[in-house]
C-alpha positions as CSV (number, residue, x, y, z in Angstrom):
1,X,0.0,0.0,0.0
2,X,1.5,3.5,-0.8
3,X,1.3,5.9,1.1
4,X,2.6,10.1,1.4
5,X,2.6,11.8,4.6
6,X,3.5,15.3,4.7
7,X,4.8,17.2,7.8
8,X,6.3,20.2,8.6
9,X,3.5,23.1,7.7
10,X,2.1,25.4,10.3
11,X,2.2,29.2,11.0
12,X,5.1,31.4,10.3
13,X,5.3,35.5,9.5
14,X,6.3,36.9,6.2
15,X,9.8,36.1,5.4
16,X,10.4,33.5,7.6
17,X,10.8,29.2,6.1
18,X,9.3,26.2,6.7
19,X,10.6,23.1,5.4
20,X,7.8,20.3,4.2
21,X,8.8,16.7,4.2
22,X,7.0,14.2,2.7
23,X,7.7,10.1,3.5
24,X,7.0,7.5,1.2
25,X,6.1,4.3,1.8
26,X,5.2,1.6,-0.9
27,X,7.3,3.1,-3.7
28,X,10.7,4.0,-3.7
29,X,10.8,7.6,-5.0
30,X,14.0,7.6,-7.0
31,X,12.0,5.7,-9.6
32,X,8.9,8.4,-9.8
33,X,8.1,12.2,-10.4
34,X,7.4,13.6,-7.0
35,X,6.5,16.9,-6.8
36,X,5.2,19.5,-4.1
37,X,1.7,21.2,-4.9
38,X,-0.7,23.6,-3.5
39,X,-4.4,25.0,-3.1
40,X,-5.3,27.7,-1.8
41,X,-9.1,28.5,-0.3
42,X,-11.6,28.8,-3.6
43,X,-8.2,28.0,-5.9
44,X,-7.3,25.1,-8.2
45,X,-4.1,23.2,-6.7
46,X,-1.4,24.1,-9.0
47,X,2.1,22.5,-9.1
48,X,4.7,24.5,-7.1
49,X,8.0,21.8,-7.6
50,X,9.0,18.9,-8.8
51,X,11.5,16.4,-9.6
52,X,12.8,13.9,-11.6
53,X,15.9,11.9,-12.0
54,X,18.2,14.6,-10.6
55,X,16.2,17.6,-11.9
56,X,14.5,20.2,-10.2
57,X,10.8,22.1,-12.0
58,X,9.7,25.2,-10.3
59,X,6.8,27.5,-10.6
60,X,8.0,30.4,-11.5
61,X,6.0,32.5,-8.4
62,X,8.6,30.1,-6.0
63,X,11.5,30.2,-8.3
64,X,14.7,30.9,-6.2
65,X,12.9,31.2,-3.1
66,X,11.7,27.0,-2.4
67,X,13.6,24.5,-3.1
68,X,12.7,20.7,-3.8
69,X,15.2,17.7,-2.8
70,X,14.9,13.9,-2.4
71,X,16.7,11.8,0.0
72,X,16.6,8.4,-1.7
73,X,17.9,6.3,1.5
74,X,14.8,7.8,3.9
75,X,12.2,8.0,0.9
76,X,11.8,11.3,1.5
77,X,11.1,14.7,-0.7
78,X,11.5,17.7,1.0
79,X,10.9,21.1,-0.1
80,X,12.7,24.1,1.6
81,X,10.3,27.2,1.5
82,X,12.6,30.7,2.2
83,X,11.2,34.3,2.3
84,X,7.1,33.3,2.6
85,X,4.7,35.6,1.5
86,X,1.3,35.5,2.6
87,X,0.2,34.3,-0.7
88,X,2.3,31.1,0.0
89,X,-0.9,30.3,2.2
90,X,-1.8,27.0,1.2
91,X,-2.5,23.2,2.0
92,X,0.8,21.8,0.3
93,X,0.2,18.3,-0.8
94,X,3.0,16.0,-2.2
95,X,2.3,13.7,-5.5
96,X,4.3,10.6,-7.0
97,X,3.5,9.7,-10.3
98,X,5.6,7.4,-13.0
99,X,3.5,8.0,-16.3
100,X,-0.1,6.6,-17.8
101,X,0.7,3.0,-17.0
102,X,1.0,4.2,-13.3
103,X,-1.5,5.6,-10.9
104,X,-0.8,8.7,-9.4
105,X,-0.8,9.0,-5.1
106,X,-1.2,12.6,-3.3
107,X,-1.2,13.1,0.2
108,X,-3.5,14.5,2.8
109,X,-1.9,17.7,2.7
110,X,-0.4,20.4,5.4
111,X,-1.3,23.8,6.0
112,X,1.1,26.6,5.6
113,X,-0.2,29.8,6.9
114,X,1.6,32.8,6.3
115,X,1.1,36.2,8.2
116,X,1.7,39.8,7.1
């Protein structure tokens, strides 16, 4: 059975980080797209990061301020959020997926609230 289960969200004031992890059980990571994503209230979720092989994707409203990386020993993807804003305010979900052959797993989700 896979599971995601994201940790690390919670309340923090403009310019301050958070770092989300996300553990995987049932797949092993290295062999899938994982990737970080994000809904706000009365908002589609939209993709902030992922990656693949060795390479990073970013939105380009997070671009040099998150950053996404995988520790293939703890099945782990992590994703490094620096100078927040409120509109970072979210539930951050993480996502495997490995192509149309494959189904695709999310996680429950964490909030990240960010203050002005």
């Amino acid at each position: 059975q896979v599971q995601l289960v994201e940790s690390g969200g919670g309340l923090v004031q403009r310019g301050e980080s958070l770092r989300l992890s996300c553990a995987a059980s049932g797949i092993a990571p290295s062999a899938w797209t994982m990737g970080w994503y994000r809904q706000a209230p009365g908002q589609v979720r939209e993709l902030v990061a992922s990656i693949s092989g060795g390479s990073p994707n970013y939105a380009a409203s997070v671009q040099g301020r998150f950053t996404i990386s995988r520790n293939n020993a703890n099945h782990t993807v992590d994703l490094q959020m620096n100078s927040l804003a409120p509109e970072d305010t979210a539930v951050y979900y993480c996502n495997a997926r490995r192509g149309i052959f494959y189904p695709q797993y999310w996680g429950l989700g964490t909030q990240v609230t960010v203050s002005s």
